[in-house]
N, C-alpha and C positions, 0 to 999 in steps of 0.2 A: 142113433144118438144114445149114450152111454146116461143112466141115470145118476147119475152123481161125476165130479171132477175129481171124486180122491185117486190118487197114484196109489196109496200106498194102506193097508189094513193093518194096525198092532192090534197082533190078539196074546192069549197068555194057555198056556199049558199051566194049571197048578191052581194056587190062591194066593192073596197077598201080593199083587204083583201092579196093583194099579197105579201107584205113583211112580215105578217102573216104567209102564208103559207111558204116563204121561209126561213122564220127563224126555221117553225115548222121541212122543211129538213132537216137546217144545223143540227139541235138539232139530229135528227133520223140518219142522217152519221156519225155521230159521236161514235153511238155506232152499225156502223156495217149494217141498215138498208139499205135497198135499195129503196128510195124511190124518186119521180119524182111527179114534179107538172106542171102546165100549166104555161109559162113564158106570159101571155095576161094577163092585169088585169085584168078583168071583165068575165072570161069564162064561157060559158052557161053551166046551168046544165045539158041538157040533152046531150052536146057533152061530158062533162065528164065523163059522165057515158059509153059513148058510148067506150072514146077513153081506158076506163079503161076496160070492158068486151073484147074490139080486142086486148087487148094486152095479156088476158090472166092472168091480175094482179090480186091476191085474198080476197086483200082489199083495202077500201078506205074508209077515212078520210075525214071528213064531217065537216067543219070549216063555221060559222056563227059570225055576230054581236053576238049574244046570249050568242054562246060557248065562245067568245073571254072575254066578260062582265062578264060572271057565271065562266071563270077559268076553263073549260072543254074541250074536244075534243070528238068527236063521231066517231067511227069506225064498218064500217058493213065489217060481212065478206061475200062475194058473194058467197060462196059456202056453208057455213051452216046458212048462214038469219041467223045468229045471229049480235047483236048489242050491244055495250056496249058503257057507258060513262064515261069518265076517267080524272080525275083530272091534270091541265098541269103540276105539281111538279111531279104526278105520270108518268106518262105519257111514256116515254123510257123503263122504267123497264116493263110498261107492255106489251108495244108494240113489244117487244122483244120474249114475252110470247105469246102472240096470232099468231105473225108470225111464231113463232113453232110450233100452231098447227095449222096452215092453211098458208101449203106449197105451195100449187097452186091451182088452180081455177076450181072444179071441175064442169065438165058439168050438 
């Protein structure tokens, strides 16, 4: 049993980026995801990564100055090393799509 129900982990590369990422939640609650980000602004990457394999999560969401300027999001998934980059307009409709086929976190 997985210890947590979140789909989906928003973490950030950088600083500055937490209303970013909480806006990028509301956007993804809205149609159903289950997703969780770090309430610290500034959270280290490598705690995020940590906090997101102990929970069992099987993606996460990789937000940047970059991604934020270019109008993208990046999403790996932890259990097939796959990665894609996705357009913020597109963005729900796919994420919806991915968390369908990467239900949970395999070992």
């Amino acid at each position: 049993m997985r210890p947590t129900e979140t789909q989906i982990y928003i973490a950030q590369i950088g600083k500055n980026l937490v209303a970013e990422r909480l806006k990028i939640c509301n956007e993804l609650w809205s149609v159903g995801i289950k997703a969780e980000t770090s309430y610290s602004d500034n959270p280290k990457v490598q705690r995020q990564m940590e906090f997101t394999l102990e929970h069992g999560i099987p993606l996460i969401l990789w937000l940047g100055e970059s991604e934020v300027l270019e109008g993208v999001v990046k999403i790996k998934s932890l259990s097939k090393h796959e990665e894609y980059v996705l357009k913020r307009e597109e963005m729900k409709e796919k994420i919806v799509e991915i968390v369908r086929d990467n239900p949970i976190l395999l070992p």
